[in-house]
C-alpha positions as a Markdown table, in Angstrom:
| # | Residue | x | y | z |
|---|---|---|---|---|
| 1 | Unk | 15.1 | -3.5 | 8.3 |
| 2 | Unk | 18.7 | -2.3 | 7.2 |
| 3 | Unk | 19.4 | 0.8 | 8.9 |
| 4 | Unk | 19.9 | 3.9 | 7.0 |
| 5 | Unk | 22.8 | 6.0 | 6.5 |
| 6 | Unk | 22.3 | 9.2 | 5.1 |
| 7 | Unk | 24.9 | 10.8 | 3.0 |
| 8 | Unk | 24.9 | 14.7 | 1.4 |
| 9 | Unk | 27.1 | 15.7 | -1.7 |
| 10 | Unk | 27.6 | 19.3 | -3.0 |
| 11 | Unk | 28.5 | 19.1 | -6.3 |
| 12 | Unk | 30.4 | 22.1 | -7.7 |
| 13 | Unk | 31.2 | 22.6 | -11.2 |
| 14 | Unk | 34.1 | 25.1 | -10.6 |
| 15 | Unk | 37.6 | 24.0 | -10.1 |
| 16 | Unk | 39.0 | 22.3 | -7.0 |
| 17 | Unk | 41.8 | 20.9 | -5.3 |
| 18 | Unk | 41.7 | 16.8 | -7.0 |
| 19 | Unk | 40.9 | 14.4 | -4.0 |
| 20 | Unk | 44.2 | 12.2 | -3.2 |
| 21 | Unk | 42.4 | 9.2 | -4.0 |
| 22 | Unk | 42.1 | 9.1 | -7.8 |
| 23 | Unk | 40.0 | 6.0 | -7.9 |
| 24 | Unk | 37.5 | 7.5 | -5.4 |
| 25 | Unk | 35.0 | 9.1 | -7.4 |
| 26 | Unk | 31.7 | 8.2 | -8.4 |
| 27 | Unk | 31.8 | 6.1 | -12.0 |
| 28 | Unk | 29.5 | 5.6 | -14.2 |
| 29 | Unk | 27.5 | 2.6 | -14.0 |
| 30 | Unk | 25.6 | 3.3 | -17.8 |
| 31 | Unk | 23.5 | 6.0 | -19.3 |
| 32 | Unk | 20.0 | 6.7 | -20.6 |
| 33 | Unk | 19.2 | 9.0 | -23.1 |
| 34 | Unk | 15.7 | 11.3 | -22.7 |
| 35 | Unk | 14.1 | 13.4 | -25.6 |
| 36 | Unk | 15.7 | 16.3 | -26.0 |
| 37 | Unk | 13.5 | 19.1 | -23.2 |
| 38 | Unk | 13.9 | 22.9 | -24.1 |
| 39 | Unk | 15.2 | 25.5 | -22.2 |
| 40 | Unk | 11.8 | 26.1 | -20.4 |
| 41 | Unk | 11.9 | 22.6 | -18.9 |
| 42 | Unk | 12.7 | 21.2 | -15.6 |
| 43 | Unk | 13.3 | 17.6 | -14.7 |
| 44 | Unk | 13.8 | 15.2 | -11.6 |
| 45 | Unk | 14.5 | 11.6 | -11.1 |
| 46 | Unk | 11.6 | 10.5 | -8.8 |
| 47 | Unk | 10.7 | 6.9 | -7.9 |
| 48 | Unk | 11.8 | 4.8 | -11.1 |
| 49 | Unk | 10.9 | 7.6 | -13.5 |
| 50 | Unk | 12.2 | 10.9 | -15.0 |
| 51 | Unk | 10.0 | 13.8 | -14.6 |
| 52 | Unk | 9.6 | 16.1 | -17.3 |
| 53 | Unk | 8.1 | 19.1 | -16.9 |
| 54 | Unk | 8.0 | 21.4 | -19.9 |
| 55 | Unk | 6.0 | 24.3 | -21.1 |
| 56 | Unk | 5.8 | 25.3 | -17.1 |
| 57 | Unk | 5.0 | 29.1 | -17.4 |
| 58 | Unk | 2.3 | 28.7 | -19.8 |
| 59 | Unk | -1.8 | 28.2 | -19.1 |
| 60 | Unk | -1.2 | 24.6 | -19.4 |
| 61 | Unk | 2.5 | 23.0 | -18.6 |
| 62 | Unk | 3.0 | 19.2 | -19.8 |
| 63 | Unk | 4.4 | 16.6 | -17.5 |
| 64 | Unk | 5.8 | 13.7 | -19.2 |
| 65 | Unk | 7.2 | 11.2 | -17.3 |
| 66 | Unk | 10.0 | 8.1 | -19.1 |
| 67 | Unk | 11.5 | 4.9 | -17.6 |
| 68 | Unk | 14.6 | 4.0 | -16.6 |
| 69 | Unk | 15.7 | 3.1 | -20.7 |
| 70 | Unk | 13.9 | 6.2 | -21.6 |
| 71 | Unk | 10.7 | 5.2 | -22.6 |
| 72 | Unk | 7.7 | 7.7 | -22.4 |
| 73 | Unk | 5.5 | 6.7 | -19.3 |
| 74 | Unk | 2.6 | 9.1 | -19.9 |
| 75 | Unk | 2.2 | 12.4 | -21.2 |
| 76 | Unk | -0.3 | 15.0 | -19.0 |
| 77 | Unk | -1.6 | 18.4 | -19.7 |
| 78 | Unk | -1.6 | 20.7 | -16.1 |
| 79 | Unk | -4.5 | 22.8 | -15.9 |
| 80 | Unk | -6.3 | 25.1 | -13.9 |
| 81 | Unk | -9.5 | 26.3 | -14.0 |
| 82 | Unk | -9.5 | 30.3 | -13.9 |
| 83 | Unk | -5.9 | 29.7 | -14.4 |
| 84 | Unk | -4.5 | 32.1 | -18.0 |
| 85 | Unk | -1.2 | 31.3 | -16.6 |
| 86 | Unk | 0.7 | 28.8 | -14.7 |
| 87 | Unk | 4.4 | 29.2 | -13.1 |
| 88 | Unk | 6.5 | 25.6 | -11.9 |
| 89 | Unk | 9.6 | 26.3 | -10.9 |
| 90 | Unk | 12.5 | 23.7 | -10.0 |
| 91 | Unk | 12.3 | 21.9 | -6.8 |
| 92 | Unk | 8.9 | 22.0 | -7.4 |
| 93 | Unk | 7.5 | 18.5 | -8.2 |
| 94 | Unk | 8.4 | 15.5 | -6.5 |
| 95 | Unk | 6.6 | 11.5 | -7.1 |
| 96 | Unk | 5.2 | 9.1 | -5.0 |
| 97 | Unk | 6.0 | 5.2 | -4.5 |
| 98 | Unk | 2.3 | 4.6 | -5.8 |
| 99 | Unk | 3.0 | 7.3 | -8.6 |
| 100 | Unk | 1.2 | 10.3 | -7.2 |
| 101 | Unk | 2.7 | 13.5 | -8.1 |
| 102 | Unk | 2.9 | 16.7 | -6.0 |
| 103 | Unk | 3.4 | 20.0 | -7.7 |
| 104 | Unk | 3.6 | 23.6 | -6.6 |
| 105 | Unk | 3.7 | 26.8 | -8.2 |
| 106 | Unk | 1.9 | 30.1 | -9.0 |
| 107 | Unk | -1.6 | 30.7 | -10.8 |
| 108 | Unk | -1.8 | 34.1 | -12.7 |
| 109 | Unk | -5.6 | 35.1 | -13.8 |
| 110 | Unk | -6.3 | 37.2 | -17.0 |
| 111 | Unk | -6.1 | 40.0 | -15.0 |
| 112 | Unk | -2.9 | 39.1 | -13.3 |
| 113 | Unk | -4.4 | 38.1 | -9.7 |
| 114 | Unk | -2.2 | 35.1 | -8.3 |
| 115 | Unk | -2.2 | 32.5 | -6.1 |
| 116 | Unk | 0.1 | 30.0 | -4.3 |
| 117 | Unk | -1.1 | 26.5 | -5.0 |
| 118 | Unk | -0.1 | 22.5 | -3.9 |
| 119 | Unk | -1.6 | 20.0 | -6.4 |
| 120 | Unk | -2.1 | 16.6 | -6.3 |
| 121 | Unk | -2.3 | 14.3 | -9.0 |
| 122 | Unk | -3.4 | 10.7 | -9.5 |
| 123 | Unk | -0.6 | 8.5 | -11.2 |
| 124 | Unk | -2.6 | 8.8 | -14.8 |
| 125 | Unk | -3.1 | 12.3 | -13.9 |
| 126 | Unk | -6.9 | 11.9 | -14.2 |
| 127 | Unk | -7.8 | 12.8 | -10.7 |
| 128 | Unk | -6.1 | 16.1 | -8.9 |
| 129 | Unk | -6.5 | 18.2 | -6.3 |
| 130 | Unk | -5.6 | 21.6 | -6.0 |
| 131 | Unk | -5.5 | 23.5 | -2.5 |
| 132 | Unk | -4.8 | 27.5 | -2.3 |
| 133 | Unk | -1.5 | 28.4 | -0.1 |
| 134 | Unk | -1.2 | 32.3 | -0.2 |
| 135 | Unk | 0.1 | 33.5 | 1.3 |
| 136 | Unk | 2.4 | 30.9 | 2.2 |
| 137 | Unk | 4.8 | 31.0 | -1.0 |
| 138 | Unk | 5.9 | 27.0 | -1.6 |
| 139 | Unk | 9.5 | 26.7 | -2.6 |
| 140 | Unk | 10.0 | 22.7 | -2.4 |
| 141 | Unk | 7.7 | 19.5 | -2.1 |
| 142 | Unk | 8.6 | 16.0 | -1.6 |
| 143 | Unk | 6.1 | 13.0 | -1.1 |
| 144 | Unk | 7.3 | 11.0 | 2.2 |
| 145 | Unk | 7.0 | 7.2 | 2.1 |
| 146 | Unk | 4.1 | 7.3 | 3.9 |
| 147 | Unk | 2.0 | 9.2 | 1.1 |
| 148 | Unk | 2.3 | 12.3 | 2.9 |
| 149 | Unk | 3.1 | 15.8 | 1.1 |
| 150 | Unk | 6.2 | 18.3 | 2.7 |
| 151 | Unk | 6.4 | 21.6 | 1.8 |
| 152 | Unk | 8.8 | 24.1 | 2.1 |
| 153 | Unk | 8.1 | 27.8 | 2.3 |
| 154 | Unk | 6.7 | 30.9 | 4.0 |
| 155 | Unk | 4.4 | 33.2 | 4.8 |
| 156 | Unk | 4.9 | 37.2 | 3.1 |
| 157 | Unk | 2.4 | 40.0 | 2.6 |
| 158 | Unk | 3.5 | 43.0 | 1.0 |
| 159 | Unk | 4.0 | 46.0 | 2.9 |
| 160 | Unk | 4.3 | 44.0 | 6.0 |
| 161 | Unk | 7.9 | 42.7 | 8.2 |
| 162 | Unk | 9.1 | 39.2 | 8.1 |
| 163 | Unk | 7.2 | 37.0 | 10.7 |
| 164 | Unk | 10.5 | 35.2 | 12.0 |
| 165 | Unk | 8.5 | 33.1 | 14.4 |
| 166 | Unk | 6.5 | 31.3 | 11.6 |
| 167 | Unk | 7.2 | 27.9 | 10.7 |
| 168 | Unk | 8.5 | 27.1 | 7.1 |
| 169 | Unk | 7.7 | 22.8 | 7.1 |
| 170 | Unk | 4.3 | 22.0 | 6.3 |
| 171 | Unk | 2.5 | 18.6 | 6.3 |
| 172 | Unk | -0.3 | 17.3 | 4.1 |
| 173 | Unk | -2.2 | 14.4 | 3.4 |
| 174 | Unk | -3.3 | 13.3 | -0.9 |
| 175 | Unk | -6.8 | 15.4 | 0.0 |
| 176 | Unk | -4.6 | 18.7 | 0.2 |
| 177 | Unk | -5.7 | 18.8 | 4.3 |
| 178 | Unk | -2.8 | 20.8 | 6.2 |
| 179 | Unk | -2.0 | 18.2 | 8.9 |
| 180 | Unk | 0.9 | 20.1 | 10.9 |
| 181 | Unk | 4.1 | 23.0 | 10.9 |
| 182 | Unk | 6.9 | 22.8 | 12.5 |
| 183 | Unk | 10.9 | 24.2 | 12.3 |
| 184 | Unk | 10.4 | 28.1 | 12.7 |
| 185 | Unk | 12.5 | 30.5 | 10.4 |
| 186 | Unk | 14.3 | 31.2 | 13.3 |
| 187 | Unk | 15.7 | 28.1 | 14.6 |
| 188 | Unk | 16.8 | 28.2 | 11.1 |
| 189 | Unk | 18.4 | 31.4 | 10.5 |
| 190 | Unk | 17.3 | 34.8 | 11.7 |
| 191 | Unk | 19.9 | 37.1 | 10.4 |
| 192 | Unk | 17.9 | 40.2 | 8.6 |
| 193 | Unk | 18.1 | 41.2 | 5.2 |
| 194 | Unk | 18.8 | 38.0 | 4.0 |
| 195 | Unk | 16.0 | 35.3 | 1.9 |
| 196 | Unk | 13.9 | 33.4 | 3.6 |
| 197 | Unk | 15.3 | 30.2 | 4.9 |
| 198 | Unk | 13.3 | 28.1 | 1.9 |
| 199 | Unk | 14.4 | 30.2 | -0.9 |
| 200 | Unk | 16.7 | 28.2 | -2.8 |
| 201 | Unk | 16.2 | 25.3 | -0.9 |
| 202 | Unk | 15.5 | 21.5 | -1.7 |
| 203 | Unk | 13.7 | 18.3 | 0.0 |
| 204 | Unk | 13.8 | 15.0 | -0.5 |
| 205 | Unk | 12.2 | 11.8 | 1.0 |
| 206 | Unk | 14.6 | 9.1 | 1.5 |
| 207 | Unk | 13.2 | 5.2 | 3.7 |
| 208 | Unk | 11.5 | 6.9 | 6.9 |
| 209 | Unk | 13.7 | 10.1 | 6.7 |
| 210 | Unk | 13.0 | 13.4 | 4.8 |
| 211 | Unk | 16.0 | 15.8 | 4.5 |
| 212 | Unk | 16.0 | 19.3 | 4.0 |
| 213 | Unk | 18.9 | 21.5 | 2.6 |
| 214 | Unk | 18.3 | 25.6 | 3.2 |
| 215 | Unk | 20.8 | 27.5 | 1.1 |
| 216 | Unk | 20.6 | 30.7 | 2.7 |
| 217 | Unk | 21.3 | 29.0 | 6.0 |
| 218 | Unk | 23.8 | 26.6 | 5.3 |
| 219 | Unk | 22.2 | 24.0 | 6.9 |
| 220 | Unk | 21.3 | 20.4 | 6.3 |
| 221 | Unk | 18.4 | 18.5 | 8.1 |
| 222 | Unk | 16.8 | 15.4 | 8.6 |
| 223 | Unk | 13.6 | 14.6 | 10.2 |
| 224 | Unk | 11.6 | 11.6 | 10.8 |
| 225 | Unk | 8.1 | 10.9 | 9.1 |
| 226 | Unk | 6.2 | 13.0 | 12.4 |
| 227 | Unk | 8.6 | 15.7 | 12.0 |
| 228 | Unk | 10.9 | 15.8 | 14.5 |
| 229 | Unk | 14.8 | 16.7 | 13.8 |
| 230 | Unk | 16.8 | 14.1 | 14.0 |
| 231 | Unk | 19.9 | 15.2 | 12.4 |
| 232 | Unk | 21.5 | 18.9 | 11.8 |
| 233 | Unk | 24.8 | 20.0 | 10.1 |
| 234 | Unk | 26.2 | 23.0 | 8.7 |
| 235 | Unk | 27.0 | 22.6 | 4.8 |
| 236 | Unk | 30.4 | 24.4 | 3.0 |
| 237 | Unk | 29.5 | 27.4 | 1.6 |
| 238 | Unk | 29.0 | 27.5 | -2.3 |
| 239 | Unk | 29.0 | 30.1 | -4.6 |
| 240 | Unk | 26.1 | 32.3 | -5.1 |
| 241 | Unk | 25.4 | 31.9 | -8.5 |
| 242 | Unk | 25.4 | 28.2 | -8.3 |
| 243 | Unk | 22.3 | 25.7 | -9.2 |
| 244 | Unk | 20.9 | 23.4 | -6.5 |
| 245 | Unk | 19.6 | 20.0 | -6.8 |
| 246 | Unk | 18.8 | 16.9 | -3.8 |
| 247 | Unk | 18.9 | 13.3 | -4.5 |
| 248 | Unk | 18.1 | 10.4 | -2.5 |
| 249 | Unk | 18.5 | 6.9 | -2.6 |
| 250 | Unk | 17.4 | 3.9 | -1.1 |
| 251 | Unk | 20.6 | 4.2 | 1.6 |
| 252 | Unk | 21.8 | 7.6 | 1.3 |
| 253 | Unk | 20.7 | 11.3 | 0.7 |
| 254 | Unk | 22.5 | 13.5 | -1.7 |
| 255 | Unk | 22.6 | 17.4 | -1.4 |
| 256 | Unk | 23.5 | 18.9 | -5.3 |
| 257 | Unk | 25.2 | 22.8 | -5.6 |
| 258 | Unk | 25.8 | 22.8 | -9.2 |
| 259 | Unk | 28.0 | 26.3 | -10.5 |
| 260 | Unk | 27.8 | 26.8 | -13.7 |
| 261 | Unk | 31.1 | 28.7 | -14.7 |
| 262 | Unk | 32.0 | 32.1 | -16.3 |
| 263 | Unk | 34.6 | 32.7 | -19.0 |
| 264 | Unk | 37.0 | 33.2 | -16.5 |
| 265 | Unk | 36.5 | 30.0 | -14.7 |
| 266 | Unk | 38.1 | 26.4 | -15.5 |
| 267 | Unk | 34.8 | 23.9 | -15.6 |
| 268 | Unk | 35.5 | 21.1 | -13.5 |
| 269 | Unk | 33.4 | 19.2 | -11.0 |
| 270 | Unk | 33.3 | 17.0 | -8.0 |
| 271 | Unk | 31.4 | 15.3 | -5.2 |
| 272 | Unk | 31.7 | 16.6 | -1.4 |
| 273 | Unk | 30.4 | 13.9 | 0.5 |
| 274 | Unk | 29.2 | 13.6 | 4.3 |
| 275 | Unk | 28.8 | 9.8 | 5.6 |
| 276 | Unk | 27.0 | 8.0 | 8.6 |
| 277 | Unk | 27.7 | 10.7 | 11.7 |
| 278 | Unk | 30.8 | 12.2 | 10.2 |
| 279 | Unk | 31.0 | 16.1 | 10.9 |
| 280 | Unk | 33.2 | 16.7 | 7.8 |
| 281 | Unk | 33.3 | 17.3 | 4.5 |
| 282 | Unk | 35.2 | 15.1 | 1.8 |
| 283 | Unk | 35.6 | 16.2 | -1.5 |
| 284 | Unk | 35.5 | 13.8 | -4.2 |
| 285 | Unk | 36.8 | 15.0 | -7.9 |
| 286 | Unk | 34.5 | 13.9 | -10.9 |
| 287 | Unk | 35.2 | 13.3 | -14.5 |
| 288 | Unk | 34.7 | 15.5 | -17.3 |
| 289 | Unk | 33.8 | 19.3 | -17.1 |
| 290 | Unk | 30.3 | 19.4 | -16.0 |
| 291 | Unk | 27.3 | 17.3 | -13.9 |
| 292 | Unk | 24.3 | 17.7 | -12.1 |
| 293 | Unk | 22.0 | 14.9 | -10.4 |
| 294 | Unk | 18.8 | 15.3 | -10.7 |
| 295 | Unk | 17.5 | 12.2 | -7.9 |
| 296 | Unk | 18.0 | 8.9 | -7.7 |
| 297 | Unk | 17.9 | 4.4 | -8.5 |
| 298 | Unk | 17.2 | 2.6 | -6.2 |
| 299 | Unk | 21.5 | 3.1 | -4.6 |
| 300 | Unk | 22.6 | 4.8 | -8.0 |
| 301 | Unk | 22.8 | 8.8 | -8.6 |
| 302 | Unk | 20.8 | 9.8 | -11.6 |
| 303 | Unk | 23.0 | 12.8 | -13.4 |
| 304 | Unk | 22.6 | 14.7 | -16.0 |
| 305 | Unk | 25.9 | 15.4 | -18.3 |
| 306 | Unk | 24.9 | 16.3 | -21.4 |
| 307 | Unk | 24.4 | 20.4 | -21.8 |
| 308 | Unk | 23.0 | 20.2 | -25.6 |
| 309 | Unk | 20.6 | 17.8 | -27.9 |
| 310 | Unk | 19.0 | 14.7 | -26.2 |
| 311 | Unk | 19.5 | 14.4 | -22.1 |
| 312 | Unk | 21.9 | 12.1 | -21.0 |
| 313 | Unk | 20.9 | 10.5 | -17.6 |
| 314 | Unk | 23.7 | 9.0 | -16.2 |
| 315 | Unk | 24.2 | 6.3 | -13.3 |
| 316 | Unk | 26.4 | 7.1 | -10.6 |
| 317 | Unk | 28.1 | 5.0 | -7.9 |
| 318 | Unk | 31.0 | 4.8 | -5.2 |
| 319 | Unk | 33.4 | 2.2 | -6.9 |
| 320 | Unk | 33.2 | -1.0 | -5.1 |
């Protein structure tokens, strides 16, 4: 089996100094255009299909899933029982090579009692399983290639100080059973008053790795399938207000920092790009004034560049 070689990108839409290479940026390799979404949406590229997610802090969010020509897929209605409200948030939905999906998020009862939740769903969404978390707060899933589900997050009860020792990765299999934790919060980062080492951060499933990019630690990881780190590497630090997204591909991993800027700002952005066992950072200037991945094609970024009216899904790749 070809070896893989994972990459991670920080894409920044903020202005930069160019790269000297003109001709080595990502290009586009065609579009697809998706049904316009809402401002309530959120969307990934997962495993040959866009995920839609729409409606997602309402008693009953939609998924909606469309091809690679933007074709709908299937169209699902998220509920839970006892549930009058349901919160997804980004990062929070990720799809399996058999088409299971994995979601997290928050359920709010009429009287405004919540709870944590991972659920699982069946690729016609007929079948699910939902397991409690709370305390544990989930802030990222991803479905591994071997059907397993990792989840990011960590452990809080109010009125009570941060257990640094606990650990942040969780394991489970499709029936929702907890098979192990590992990477405590801090052998992560244990600097007080800070977030948690999960907030803001992303995972992603790529051949027999899954990568995980902590925000508020600057860090990048890989581990293999039985969790052990395999690969660690501080990232450059991006703005605070910026938007973060992961991708990855058949042969690479993509980390996505997307800054959306202020009056002030000139809108540009670009691609910083790690490769193999490089230690450094190389930034890679894109076209246009704005662009955000949202996963990927088999070995071509999926990005989003259109801010208004139907999505546009573009397909990225290193020039050959």
């Amino acid at each position: 089996m070809r070896q893989l070689i994972a990459l991670a990108v920080l894409i920044i839409s903020v202005s930069f100094p160019r790269a000297q290479d003109p001709n080595s940026h990502f290009i586009s390799r065609g579009s697809t255009e998706i049904p316009a979404m809402g401002q309530n949406a959120a969307t990934a590229w997962s495993q040959g299909a866009m995920i839609v997610i729409s409606n997602r802090r309402s008693s009953s969010p939609t998924i909606q899933l469309f091809g690679r020509s933007g074709e709908a897929i299937s169209n699902v209605s998220f509920t839970i029982p006892g549930a009058s409200r349901i919160n997804i948030y980004d990062d929070a939905f990720s799809r399996g090579a058999d088409g299971t999906l994995a979601v997290i998020g928050t359920a709010y009862t009429d009287d405004n009692r919540g709870t944590t939740f991972l659920a699982v769903l069946s690729p016609d969404g007929q079948q699910r399983t939902v397991v409690r978390l709370s305390p544990f707060f989930p802030n990222a899933v991803t479905v591994a290639a071997d059907g397993t589900l990792w989840v990011a997050g960590h452990s809080w009860e109010k009125g009570k100080p941060k257990d640094h020792s606990q650990n942040l990765l969780r394991r489970y299999d499709k029936s929702g059973k907890l098979l192990n934790t590992f990477m405590a919060w801090s052998e992560v980062n244990n600097t007080p008053h800070t977030f948690a080492p999960d907030a803001f951060s992303t995972l992603a499933a790529f051949g027999d790795r899954i990568a995980w990019y902590s925000r508020p630690a600057r860090t990048y990881m890989e581990f293999s399938l039985d969790g052990k780190l395999v690969r660690r590497i501080e990232t450059p630090e991006v703005d605070k207000d910026s938007i973060v997204t992961f991708a990855a591909c058949t042969d690479a991993a993509y980390l996505g920092v997307s800054l959306l800027a202020t009056d002030k700002r000139l809108s540009s952005w670009g691609i910083y790009e790690l490769g193999g066992q490089g230690t450094e950072w190389k930034y890679l200037h894109q076209e246009g004034t704005w662009g955000l991945l949202t996963g990927c094609d088999s070995s071509h970024l999926a990005s989003r560049t259109s801010k208004t009216g139907k999505t546009k899904l573009s397909w990225l790749s290193r020039p050959e």
